[in-house]
C-alpha positions, 0 to 999 in steps of 0.5 A: 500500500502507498500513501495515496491508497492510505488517504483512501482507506482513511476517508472510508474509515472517517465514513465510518466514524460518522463525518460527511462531505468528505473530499480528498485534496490535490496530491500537489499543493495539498497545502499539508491537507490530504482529506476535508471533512465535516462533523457536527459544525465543526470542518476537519482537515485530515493528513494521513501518513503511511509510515514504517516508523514514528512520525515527527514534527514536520506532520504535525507542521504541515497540518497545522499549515492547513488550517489557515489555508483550508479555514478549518476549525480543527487538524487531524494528523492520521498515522498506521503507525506511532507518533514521536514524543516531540510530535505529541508535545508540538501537537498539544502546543498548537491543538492539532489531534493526533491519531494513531494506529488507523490500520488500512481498510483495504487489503493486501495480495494476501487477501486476493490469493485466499479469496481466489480460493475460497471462490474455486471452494465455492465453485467446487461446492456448487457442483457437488451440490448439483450431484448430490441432488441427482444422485441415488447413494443411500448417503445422499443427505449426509453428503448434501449437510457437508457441502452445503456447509462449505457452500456457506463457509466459503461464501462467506470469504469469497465475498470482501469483509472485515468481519471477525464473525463471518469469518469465525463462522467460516471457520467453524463450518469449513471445519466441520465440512473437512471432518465429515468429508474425512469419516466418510468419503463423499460422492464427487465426481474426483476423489482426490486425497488433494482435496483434503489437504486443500481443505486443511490449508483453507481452514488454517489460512481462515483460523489465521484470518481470524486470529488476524482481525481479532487482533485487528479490531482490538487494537482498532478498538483501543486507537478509536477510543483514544482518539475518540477522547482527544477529540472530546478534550478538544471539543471541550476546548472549543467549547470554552473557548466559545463560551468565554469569547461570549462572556468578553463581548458582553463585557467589552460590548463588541465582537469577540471571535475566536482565532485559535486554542492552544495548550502550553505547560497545563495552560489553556491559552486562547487567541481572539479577535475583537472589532476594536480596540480593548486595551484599556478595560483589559485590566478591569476586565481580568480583574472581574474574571477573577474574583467570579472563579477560585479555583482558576486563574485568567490572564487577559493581555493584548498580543496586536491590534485588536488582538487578545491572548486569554490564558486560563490557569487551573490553580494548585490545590 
C-alpha cells in the first residue's frame, strides 16, 4: 500500500466514524491537507501518513499549515503507525489531534490469493451440490449437510469483509465440512486425497484470518477510543473557548471571535479577535474574571491590534 491508497482507506474509515462531505485534496499543493471533512459544525482537515516508523514534527507542521489555508476549525494528523514524543508535545502546543494506529481498510495480495480460493471452494461446492441432488447413494443427505456447509463457509470469504464473525463462522463450518468429508468419503465426481489437504490449508489460512482481525479490531478498538477522547478534550476546548469569547463581548460590548486554542505547560491559552480596540478595560476586565472563579486563574493581555491572548490557569490545590 502507498500513501495515496492510505488517504483512501482513511476517508472510508472517517465514513465510518460518522463525518460527511468528505473530499480528498490535490496530491500537489495539498497545502499539508490530504482529506476535508465535516462533523457536527465543526470542518476537519485530515493528513494521513503511511509510515514504517514514528512520525515527527514536520506532520504535525504541515497540518497545522492547513488550517489557515483550508479555514478549518480543527487538524487531524492520521498515522498506521506511532507518533514521536516531540510530535505529541508540538501537537498539544498548537491543538492539532493526533491519531494513531488507523490500520488500512483495504487489503493486501494476501487477501486476493485466499479469496481466489475460497471462490474455486465455492465453485467446487456448487457442483457437488448439483450431484448430490441427482444422485441415488443411500448417503445422499449426509453428503448434501457437508457441502452445503462449505457452500456457506466459503461464501462467506469469497465475498470482501472485515468481519471477525463471518469469518469465525467460516471457520467453524469449513471445519466441520473437512471432518465429515474425512469419516466418510463423499460422492464427487474426483476423489482426490488433494482435496483434503486443500481443505486443511483453507481452514488454517481462515483460523489465521481470524486470529488476524481479532487482533485487528482490538487494537482498532483501543486507537478509536483514544482518539475518540482527544477529540472530546478538544471539543471541550472549543467549547470554552466559545463560551468565554461570549462572556468578553458582553463585557467589552463588541465582537469577540475566536482565532485559535492552544495548550502550553497545563495552560489553556486562547487567541481572539475583537472589532476594536480593548486595551484599556483589559485590566478591569481580568480583574472581574477573577474574583467570579477560585479555583482558576485568567490572564487577559493584548498580543496586536485588536488582538487578545486569554490564558486560563487551573490553580494548585
Amino acid at each position: 500500500m502507498n500513501g495515496i491508497q492510505y488517504e483512501r482507506s482513511c476517508a472510508k474509515y472517517l465514513s465510518s466514524l460518522g463525518y460527511k462531505n468528505i473530499t480528498l485534496t490535490k496530491a500537489s499543493g495539498d497545502q499539508g491537507i490530504d482529506i476535508i471533512a465535516t462533523k457536527g459544525n465543526l470542518k476537519y482537515g485530515f493528513q494521513c501518513k503511511y509510515y514504517s516508523g514514528t512520525v515527527g514534527n514536520d506532520a504535525v507542521q504541515q497540518a497545522f499549515s492547513g488550517i489557515a489555508y483550508y479555514k478549518l476549525d480543527k487538524a487531524v494528523v492520521i498515522t498506521n503507525s506511532d507518533f514521536s514524543s516531540g510530535a505529541r508535545k508540538l501537537a498539544e502546543e498548537v491543538d492539532v489531534l493526533l491519531w494513531d494506529h488507523v490500520e488500512p481498510m483495504e487489503e493486501d495480495s494476501r487477501y486476493t490469493l485466499y479469496q481466489v480460493m475460497a471462490i474455486l471452494l465455492f465453485g467446487w461446492s456448487i457442483i457437488q451440490l448439483y450431484q448430490i441432488f441427482y444422485s441415488i447413494e443411500p448417503t445422499k443427505d449426509y453428503q448434501f449437510i457437508s457441502y452445503s456447509l462449505l457452500f456457506i463457509s466459503s461464501f462467506l470469504q469469497a465475498i470482501p469483509h472485515h468481519a471477525r464473525i463471518a469469518t469465525g463462522i467460516a471457520l467453524i463450518l469449513s471445519s466441520i465440512h473437512a471432518y465429515m468429508y474425512s469419516v466418510q468419503k463423499t460422492f464427487s465426481l474426483f476423489t482426490l486425497d488433494y482435496y483434503q489437504i486443500v481443505l486443511f490449508v483453507f481452514i488454517i489460512i481462515t483460523f489465521i484470518r481470524l486470529v488476524y482481525y481479532i487482533k485487528k479490531y482490538s487494537i482498532r478498538r483501543h486507537a478509536n477510543k483514544r482518539n475518540q477522547i482527544r477529540q472530546d478534550i478538544q471539543q471541550t476546548r472549543h467549547t470554552i473557548a466559545q463560551n468565554m469569547a461570549e462572556i468578553l463581548a458582553n463585557e467589552f460590548d463588541c465582537n469577540v471571535k475566536v482565532i485559535d486554542t492552544k495548550v502550553k505547560d497545563n495552560n489553556l491559552i486562547i487567541t481572539l479577535q475583537t472589532n476594536r480596540t480593548q486595551t484599556n478595560q483589559l485590566a478591569a476586565v481580568e480583574e472581574k474574571l477573577n474574583h467570579t472563579q477560585n479555583n482558576i486563574q485568567f490572564e487577559l493581555r493584548a498580543t496586536a491590534l485588536h488582538m487578545i491572548e486569554l490564558t486560563i490557569i487551573k490553580a494548585n490545590r
